[in-house]
N, CA and C atoms of all chains as a GROMACS GRO file, in nm:
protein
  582
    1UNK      N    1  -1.795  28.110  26.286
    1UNK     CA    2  -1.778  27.976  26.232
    1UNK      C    3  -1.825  27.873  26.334
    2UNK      N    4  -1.894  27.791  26.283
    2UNK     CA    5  -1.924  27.678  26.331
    2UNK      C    6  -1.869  27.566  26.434
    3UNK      N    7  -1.816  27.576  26.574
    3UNK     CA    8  -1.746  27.492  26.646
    3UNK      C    9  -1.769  27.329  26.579
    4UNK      N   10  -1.811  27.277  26.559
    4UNK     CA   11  -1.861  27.137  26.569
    4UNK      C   12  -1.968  27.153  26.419
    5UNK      N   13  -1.949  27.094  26.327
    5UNK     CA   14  -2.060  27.030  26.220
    5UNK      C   15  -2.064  26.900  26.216
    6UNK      N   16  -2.146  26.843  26.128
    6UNK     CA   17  -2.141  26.750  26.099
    6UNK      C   18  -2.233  26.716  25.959
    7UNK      N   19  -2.073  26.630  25.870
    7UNK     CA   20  -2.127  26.568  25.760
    7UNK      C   21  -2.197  26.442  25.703
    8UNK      N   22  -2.342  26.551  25.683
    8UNK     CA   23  -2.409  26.395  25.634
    8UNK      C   24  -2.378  26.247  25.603
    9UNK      N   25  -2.364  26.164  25.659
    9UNK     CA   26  -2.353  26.068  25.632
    9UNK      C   27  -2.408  25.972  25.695
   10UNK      N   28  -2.542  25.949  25.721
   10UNK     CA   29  -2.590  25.866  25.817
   10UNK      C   30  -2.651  25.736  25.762
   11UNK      N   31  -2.678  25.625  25.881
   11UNK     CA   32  -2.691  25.493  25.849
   11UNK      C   33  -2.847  25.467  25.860
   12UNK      N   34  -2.912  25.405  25.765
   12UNK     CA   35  -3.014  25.366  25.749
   12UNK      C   36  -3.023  25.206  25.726
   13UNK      N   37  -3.118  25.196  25.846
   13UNK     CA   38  -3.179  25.021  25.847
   13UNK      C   39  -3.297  25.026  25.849
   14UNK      N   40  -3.359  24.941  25.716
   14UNK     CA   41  -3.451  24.916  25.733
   14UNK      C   42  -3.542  24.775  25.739
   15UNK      N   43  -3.629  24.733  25.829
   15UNK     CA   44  -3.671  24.604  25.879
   15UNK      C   45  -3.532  24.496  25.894
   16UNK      N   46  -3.417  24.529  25.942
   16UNK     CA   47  -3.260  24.494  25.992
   16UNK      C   48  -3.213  24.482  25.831
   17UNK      N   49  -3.274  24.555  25.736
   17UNK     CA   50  -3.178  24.527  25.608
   17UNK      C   51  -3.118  24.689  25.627
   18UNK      N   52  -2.955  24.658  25.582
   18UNK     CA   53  -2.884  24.791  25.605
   18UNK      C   54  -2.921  24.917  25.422
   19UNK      N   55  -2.947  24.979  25.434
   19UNK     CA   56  -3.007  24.990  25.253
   19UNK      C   57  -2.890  25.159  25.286
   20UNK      N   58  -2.820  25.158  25.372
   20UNK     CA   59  -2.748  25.323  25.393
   20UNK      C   60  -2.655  25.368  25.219
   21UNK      N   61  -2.630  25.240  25.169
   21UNK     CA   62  -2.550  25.294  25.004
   21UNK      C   63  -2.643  25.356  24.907
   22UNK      N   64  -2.811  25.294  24.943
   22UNK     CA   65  -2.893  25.358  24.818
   22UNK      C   66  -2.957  25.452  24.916
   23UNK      N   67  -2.955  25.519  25.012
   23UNK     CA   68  -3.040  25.644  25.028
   23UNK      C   69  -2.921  25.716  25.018
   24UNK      N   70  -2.986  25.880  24.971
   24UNK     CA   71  -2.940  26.015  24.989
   24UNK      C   72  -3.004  26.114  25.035
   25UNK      N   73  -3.108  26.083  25.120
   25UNK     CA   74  -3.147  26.163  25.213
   25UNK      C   75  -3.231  26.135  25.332
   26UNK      N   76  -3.254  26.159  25.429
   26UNK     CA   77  -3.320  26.102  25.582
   26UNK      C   78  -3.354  26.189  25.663
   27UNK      N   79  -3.478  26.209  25.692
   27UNK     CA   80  -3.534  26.337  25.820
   27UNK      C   81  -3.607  26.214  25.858
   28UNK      N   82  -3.569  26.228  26.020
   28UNK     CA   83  -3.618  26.168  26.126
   28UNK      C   84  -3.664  26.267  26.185
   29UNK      N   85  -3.828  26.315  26.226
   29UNK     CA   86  -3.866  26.428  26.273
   29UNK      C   87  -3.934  26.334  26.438
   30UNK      N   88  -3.895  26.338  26.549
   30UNK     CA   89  -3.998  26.335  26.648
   30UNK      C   90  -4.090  26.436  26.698
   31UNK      N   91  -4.192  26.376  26.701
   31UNK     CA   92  -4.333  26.528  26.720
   31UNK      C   93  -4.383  26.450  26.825
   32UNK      N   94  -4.475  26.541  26.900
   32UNK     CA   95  -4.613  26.530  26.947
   32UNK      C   96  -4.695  26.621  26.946
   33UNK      N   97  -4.825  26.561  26.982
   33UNK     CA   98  -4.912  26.668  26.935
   33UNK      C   99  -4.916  26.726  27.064
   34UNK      N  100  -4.964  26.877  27.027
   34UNK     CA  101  -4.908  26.985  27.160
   34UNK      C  102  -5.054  27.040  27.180
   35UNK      N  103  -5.108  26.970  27.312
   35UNK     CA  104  -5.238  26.982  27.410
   35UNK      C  105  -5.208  27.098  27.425
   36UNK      N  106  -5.320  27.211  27.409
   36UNK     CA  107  -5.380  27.327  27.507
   36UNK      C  108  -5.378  27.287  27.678
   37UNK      N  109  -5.296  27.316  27.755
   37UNK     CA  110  -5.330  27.335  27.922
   37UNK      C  111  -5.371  27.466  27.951
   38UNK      N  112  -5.342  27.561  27.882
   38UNK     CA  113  -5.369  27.693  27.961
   38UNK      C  114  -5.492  27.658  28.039
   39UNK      N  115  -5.472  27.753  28.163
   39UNK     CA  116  -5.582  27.774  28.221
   39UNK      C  117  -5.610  27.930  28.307
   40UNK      N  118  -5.760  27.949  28.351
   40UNK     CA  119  -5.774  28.081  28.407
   40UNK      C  120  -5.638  28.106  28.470
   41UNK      N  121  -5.603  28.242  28.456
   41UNK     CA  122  -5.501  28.283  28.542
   41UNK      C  123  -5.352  28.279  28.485
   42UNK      N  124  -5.365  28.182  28.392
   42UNK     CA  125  -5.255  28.215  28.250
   42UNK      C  126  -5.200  28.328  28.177
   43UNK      N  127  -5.109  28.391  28.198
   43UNK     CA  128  -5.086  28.479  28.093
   43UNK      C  129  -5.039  28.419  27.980
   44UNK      N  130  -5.030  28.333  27.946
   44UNK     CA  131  -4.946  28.304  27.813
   44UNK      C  132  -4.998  28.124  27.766
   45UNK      N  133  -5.048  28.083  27.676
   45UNK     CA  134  -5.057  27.988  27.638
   45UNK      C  135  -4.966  27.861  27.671
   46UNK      N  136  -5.008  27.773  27.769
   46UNK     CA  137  -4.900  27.673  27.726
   46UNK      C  138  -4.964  27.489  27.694
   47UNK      N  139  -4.878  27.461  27.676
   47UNK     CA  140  -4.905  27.282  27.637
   47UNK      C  141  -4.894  27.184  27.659
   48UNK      N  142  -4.902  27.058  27.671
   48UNK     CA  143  -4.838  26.932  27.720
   48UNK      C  144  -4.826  26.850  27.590
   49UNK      N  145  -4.793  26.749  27.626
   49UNK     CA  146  -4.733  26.665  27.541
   49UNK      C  147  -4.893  26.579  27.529
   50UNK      N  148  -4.872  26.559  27.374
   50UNK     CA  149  -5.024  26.427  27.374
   50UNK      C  150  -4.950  26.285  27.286
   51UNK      N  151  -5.072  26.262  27.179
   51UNK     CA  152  -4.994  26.148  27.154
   51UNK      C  153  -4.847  26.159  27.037
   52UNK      N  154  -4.735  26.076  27.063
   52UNK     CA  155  -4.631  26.087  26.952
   52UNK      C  156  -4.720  26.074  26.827
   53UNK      N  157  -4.602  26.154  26.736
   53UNK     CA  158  -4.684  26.126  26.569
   53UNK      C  159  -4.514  26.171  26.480
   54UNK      N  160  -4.454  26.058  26.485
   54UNK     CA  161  -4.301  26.062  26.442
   54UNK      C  162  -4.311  26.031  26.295
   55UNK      N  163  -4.226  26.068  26.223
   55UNK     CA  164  -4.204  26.057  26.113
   55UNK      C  165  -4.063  26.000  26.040
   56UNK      N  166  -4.071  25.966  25.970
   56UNK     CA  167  -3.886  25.944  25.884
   56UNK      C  168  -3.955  25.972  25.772
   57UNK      N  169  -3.880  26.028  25.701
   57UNK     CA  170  -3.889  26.052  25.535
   57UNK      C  171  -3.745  26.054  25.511
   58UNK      N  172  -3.748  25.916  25.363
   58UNK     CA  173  -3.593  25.905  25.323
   58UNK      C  174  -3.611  25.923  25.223
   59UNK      N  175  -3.528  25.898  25.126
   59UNK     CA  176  -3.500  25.908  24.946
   59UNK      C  177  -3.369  25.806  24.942
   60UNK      N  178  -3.444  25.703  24.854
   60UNK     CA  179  -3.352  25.609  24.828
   60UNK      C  180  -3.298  25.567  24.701
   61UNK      N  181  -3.205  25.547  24.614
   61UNK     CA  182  -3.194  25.513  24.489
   61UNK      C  183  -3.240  25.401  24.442
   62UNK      N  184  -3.359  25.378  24.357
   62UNK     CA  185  -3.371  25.251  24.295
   62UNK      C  186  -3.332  25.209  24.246
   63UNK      N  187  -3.306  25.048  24.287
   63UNK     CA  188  -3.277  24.946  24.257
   63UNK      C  189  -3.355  24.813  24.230
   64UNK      N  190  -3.407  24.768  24.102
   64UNK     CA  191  -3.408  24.603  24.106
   64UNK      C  192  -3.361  24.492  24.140
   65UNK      N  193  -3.219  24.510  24.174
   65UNK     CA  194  -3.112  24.358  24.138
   65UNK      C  195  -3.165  24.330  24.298
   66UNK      N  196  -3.115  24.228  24.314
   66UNK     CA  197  -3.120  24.126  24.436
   66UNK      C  198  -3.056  24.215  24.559
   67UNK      N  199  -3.117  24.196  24.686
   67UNK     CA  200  -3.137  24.203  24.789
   67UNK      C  201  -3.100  24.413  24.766
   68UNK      N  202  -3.201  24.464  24.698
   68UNK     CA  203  -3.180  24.599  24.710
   68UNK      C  204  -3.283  24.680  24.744
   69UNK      N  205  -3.285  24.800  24.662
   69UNK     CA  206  -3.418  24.846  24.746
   69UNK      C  207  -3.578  24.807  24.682
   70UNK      N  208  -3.541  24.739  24.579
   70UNK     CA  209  -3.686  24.742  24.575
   70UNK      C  210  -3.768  24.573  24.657
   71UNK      N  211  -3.636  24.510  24.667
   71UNK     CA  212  -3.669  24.398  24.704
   71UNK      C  213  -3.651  24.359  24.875
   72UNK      N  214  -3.635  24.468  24.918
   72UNK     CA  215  -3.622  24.541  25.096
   72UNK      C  216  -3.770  24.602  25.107
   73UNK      N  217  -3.806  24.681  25.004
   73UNK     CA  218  -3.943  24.757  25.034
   73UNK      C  219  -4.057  24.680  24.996
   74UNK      N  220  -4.102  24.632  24.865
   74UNK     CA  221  -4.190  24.535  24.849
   74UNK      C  222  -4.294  24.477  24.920
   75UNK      N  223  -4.234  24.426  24.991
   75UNK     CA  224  -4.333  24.372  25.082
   75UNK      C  225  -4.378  24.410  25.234
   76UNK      N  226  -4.307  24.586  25.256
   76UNK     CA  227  -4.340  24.606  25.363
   76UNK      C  228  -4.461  24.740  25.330
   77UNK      N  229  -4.459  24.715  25.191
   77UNK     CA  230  -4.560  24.845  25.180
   77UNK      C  231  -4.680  24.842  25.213
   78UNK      N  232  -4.781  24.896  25.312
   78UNK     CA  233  -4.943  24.886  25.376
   78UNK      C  234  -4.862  24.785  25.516
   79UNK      N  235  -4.786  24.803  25.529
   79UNK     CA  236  -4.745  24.745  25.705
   79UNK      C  237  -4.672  24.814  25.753
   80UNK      N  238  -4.650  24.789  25.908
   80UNK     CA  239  -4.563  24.875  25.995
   80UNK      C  240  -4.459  24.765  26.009
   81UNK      N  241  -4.334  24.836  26.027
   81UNK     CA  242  -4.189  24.759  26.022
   81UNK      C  243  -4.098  24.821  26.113
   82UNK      N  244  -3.982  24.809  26.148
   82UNK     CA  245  -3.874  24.901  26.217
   82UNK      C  246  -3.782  24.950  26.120
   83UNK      N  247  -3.728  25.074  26.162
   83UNK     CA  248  -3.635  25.149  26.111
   83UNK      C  249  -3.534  25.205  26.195
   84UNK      N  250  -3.394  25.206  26.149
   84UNK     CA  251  -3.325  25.234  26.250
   84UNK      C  252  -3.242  25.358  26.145
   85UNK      N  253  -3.182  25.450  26.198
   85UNK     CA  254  -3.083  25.548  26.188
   85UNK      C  255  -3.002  25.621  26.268
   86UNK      N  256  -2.863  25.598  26.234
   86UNK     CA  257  -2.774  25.652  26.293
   86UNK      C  258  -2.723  25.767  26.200
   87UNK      N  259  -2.659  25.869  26.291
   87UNK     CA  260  -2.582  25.973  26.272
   87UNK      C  261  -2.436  25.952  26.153
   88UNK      N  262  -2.378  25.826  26.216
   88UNK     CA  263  -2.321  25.780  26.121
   88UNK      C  264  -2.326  25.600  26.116
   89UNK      N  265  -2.188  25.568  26.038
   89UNK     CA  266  -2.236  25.417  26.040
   89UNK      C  267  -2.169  25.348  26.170
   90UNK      N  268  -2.059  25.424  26.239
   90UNK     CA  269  -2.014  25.418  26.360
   90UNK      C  270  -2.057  25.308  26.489
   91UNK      N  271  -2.009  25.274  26.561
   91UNK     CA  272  -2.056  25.176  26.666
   91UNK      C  273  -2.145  25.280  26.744
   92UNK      N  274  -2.260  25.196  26.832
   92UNK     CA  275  -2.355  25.312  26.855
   92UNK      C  276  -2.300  25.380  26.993
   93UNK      N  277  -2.290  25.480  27.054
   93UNK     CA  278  -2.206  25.551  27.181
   93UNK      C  279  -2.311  25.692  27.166
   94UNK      N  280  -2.287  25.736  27.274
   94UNK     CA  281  -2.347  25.869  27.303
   94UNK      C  282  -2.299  25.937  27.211
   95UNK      N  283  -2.219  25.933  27.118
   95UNK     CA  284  -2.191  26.054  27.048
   95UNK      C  285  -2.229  25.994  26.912
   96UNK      N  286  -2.301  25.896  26.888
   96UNK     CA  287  -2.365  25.823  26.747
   96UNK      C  288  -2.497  25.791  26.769
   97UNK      N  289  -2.609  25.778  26.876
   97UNK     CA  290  -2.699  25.738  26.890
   97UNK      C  291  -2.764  25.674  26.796
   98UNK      N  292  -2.818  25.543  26.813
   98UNK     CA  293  -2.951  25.494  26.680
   98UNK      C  294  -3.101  25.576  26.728
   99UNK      N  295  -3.162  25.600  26.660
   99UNK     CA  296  -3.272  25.627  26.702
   99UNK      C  297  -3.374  25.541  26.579
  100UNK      N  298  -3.456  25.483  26.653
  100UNK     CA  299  -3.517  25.397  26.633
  100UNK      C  300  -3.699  25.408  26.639
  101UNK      N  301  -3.761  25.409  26.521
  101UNK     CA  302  -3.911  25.352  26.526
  101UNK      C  303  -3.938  25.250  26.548
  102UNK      N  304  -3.976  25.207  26.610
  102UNK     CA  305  -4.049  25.060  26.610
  102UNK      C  306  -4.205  25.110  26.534
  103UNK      N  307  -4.249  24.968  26.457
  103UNK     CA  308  -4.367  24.980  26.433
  103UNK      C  309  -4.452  25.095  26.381
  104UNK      N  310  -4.348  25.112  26.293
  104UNK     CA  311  -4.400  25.284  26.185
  104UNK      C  312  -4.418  25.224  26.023
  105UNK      N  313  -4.554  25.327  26.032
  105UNK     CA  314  -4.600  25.223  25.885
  105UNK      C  315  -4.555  25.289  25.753
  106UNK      N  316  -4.536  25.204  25.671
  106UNK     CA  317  -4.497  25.250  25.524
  106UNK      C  318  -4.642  25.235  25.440
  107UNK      N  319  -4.632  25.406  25.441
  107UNK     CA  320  -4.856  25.350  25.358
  107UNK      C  321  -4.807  25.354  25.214
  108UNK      N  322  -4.668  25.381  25.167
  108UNK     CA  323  -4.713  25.423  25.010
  108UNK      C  324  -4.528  25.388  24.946
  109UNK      N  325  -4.556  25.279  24.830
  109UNK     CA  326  -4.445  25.319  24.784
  109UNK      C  327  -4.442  25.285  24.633
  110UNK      N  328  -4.332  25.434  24.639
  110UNK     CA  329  -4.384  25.415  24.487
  110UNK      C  330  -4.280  25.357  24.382
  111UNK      N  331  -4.328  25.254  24.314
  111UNK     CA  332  -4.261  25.147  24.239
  111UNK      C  333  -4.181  25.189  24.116
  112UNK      N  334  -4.217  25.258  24.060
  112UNK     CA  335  -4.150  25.329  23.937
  112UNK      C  336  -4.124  25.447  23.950
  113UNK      N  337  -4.050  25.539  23.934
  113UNK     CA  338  -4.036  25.657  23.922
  113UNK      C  339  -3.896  25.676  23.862
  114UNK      N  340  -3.919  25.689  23.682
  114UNK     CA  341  -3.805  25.695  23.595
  114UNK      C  342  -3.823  25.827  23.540
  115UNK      N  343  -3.697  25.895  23.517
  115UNK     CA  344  -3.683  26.022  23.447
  115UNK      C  345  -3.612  25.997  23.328
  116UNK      N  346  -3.598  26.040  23.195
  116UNK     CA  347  -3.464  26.059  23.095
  116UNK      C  348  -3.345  26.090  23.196
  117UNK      N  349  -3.260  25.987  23.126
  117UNK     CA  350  -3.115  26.055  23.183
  117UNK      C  351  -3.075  26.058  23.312
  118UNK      N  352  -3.167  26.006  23.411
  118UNK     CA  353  -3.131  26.028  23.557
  118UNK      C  354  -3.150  25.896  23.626
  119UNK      N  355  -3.110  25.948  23.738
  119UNK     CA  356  -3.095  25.792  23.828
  119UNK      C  357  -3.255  25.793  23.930
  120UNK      N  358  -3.291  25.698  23.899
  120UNK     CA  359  -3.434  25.677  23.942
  120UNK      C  360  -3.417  25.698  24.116
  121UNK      N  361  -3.499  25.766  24.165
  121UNK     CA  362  -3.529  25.774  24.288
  121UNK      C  363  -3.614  25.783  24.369
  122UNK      N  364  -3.623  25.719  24.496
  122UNK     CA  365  -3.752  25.729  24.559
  122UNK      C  366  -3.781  25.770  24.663
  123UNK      N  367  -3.881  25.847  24.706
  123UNK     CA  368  -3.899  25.928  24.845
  123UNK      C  369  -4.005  25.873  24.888
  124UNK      N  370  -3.968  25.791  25.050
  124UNK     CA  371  -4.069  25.768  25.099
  124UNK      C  372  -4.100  25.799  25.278
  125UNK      N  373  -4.213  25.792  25.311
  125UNK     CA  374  -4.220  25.819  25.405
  125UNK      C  375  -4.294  25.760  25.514
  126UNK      N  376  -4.226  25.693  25.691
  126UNK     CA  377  -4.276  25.570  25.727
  126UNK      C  378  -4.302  25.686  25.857
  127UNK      N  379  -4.458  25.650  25.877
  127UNK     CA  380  -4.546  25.739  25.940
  127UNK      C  381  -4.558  25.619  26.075
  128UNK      N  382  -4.560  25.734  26.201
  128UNK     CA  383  -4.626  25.655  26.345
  128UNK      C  384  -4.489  25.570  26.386
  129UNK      N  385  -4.546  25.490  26.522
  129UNK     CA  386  -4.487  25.400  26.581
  129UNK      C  387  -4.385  25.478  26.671
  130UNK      N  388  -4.338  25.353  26.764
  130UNK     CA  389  -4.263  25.420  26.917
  130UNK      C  390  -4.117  25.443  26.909
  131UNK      N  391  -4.086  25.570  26.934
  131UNK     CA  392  -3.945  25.641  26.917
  131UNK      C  393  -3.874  25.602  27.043
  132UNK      N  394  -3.773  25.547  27.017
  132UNK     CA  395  -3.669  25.532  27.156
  132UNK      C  396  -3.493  25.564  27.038
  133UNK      N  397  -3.424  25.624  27.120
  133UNK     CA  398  -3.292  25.686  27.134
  133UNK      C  399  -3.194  25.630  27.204
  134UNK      N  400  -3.106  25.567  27.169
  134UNK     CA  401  -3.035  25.466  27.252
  134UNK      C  402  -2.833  25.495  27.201
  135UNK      N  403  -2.799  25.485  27.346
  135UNK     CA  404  -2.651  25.533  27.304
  135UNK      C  405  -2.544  25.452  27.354
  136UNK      N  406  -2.627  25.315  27.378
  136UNK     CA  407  -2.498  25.203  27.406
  136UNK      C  408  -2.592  25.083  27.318
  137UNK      N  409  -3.531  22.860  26.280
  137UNK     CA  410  -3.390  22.864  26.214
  137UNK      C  411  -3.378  22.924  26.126
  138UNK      N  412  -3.313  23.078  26.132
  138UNK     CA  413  -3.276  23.128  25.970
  138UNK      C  414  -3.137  23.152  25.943
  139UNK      N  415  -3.097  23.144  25.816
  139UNK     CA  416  -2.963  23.164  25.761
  139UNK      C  417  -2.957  23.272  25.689
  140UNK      N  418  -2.884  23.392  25.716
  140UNK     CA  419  -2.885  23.499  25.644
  140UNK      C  420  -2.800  23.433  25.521
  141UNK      N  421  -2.857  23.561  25.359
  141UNK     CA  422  -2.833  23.522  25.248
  141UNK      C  423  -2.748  23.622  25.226
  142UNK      N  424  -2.812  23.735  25.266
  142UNK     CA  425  -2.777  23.884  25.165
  142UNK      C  426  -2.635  23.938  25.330
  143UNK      N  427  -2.586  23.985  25.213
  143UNK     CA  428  -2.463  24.075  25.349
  143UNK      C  429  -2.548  24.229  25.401
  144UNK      N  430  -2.648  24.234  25.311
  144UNK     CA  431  -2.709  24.370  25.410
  144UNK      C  432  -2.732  24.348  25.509
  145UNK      N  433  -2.810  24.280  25.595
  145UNK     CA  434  -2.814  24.229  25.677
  145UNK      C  435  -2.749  24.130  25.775
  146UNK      N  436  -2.576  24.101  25.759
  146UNK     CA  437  -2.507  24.025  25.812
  146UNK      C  438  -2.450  23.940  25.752
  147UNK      N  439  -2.355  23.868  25.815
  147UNK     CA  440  -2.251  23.787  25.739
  147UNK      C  441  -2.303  23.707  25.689
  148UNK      N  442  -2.336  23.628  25.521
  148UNK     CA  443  -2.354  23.533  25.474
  148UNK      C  444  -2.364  23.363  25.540
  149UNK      N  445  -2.449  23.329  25.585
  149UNK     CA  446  -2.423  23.200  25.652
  149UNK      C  447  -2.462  23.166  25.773
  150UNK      N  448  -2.400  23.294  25.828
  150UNK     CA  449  -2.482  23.277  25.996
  150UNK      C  450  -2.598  23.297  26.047
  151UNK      N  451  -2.635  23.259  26.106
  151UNK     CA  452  -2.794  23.247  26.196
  151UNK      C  453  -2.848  23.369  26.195
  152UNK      N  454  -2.954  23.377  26.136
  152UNK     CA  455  -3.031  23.545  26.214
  152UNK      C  456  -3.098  23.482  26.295
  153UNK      N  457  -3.097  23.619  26.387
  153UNK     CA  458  -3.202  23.578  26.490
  153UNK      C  459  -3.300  23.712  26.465
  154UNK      N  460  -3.394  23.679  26.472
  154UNK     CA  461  -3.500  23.810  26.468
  154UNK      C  462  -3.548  23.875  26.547
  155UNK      N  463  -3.534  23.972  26.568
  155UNK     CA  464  -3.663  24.042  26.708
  155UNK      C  465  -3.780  24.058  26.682
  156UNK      N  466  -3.878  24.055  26.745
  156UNK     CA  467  -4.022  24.040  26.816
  156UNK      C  468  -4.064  24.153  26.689
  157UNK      N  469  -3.994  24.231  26.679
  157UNK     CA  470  -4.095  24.359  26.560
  157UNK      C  471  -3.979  24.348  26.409
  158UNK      N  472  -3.936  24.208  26.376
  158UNK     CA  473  -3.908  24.195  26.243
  158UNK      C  474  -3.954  24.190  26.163
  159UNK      N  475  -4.026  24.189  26.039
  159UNK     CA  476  -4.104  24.140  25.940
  159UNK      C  477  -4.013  23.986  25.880
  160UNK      N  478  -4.032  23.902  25.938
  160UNK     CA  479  -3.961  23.801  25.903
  160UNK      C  480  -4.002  23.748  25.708
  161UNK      N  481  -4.094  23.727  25.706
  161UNK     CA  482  -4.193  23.684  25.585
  161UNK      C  483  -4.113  23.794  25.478
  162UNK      N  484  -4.108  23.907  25.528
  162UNK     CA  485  -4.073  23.969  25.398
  162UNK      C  486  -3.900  23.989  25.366
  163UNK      N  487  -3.817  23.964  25.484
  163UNK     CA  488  -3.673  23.906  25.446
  163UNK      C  489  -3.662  23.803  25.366
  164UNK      N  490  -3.763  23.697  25.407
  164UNK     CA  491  -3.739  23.580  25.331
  164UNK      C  492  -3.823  23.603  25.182
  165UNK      N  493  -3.878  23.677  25.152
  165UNK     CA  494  -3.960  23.733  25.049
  165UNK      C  495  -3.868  23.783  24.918
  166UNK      N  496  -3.763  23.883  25.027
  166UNK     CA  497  -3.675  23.979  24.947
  166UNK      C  498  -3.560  23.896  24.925
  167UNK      N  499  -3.555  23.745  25.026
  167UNK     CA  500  -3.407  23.715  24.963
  167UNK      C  501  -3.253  23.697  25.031
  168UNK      N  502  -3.344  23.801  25.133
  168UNK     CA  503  -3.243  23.788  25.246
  168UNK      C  504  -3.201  23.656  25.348
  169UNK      N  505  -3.290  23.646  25.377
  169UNK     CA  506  -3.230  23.536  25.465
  169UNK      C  507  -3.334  23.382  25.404
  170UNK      N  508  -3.271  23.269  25.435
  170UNK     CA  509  -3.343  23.115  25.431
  170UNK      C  510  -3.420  23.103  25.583
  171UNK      N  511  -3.507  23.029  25.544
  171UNK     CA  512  -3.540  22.942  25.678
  171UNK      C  513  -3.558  22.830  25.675
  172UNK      N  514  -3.452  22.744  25.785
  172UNK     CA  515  -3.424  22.624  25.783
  172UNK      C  516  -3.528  22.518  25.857
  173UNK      N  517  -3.670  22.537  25.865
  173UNK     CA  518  -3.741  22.548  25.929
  173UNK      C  519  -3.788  22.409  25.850
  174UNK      N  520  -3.795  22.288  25.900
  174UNK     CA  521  -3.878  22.187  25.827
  174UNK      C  522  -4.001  22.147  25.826
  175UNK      N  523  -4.077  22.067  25.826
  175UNK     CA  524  -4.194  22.046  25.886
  175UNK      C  525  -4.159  21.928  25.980
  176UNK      N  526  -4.214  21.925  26.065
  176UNK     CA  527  -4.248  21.808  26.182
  176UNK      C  528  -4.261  21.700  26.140
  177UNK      N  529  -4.212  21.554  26.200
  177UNK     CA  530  -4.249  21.463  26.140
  177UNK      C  531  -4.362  21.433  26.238
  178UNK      N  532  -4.478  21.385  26.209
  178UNK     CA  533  -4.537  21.301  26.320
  178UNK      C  534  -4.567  21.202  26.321
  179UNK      N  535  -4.539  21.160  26.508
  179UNK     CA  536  -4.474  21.017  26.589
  179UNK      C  537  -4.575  20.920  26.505
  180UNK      N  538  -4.493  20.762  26.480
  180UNK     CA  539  -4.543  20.664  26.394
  180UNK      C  540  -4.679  20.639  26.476
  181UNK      N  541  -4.732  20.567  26.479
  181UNK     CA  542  -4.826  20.488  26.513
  181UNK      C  543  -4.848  20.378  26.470
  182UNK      N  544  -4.829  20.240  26.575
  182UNK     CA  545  -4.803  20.153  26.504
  182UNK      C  546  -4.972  20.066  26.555
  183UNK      N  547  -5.082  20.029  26.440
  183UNK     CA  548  -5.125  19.964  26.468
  183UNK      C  549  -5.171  19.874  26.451
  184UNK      N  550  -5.073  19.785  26.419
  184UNK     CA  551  -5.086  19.648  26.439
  184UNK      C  552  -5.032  19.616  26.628
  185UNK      N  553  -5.090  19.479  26.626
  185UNK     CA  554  -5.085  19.427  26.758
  185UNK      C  555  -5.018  19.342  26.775
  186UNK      N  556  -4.887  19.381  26.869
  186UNK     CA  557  -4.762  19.323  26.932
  186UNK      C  558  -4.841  19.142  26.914
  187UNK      N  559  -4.715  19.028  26.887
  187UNK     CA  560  -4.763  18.911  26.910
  187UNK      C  561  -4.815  18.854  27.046
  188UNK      N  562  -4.730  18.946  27.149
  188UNK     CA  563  -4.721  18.906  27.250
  188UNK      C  564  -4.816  19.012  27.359
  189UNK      N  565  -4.858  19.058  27.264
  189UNK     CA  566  -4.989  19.165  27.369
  189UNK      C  567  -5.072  19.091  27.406
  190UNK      N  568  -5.163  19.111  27.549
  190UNK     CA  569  -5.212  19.048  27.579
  190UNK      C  570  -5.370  19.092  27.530
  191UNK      N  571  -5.447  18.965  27.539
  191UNK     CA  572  -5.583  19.027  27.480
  191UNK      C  573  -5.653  19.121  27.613
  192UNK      N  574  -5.774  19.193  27.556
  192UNK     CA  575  -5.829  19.248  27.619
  192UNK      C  576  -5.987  19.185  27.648
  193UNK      N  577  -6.016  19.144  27.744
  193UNK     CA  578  -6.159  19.054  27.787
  193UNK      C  579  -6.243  19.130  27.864
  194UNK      N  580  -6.351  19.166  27.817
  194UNK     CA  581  -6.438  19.240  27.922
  194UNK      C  582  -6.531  19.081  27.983
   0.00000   0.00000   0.00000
């Protein structure tokens, strides 16, 4: 069994609007791209770090009415904006960290997406920009 | 000067202040916040000539 889990519940800001009631889902992936160093005399392949290429992909529930999600996203779609997420909605401390994009772009969002019978939802995903991790 | 509108973003009323990588244009777009931002007046210019100015003689 599991010493320590933890239940989903994390805080999403986006461009300082808090939108954490209409998402239900959030991957914050940090990457870089992983340089070839090997060299003669190598037994084993290894890599360095090149440039970041971070990602967030959320899913948010749509909304029309005033100050929600469609009127948070709108106008940041084809620009880069900030995004912030925490672990939970908690004050931020080493054991809640925000981790933060700056300047990650939203290339695509999509405005409608209605089903019969279901609650409209949207998955989007804000590509690039500089990752910092902060715990005070 | 902005006045937040929406509580997503903070208490109704009080001042936002923005950081350097906000999208300001599109808060105020979405609703969120006012900006109390007026235009400038600019300084009168008065030109008519004081009674008591003195002339100018080349």
């Amino acid at each position: 069994m599991a010493t320590s889990t933890y239940l989903s519940n994390p805080s999403v800001t986006v461009n300082s609007v808090d939108l954490t009631d209409q998402c239900h889902a959030a991957t914050l992936t940090v990457k870089y791209d992983a340089l070839e160093s090997t060299a003669f005399g190598g037994t084993s392949r290894v890599y360095t770090a090149g440039l970041g290429d971070h990602e967030l992909t959320v899913e948010f529930y749509m909304s029309y009415a005033a100050s929600e999600t469609y009127a948070t996203l709108a106008s940041l779609v084809g620009t880069a904006t900030t995004v912030v997420v925490k672990p939970t909605a908690s004050a931020v401390s080493a054991l809640n960290p925000s981790m933060t994009l700056v300047g990650t772009f939203l290339e695509a969002l999509p405005v409608l997406d209605a089903k019969l019978g279901e609650l409209s939802s949207i998955s989007l995903t804000f590509k690039g920009g500089t990752y910092a991790a902060a715990s005070s | 000067m902005y006045t937040i509108i929406s509580s997503r973003i903070g208490t109704p009323g009080d001042v936002f202040t923005p950081t350097d990588d906000t999208n300001v244009d599109a808060l105020i777009e979405g609703g969120f916040i006012s900006s109390d931002k007026s235009a400038a007046k600019s300084a009168k210019t008065n030109t008519t000539k004081a009674p008591d100015a003195p002339s100018i003689e080349e």
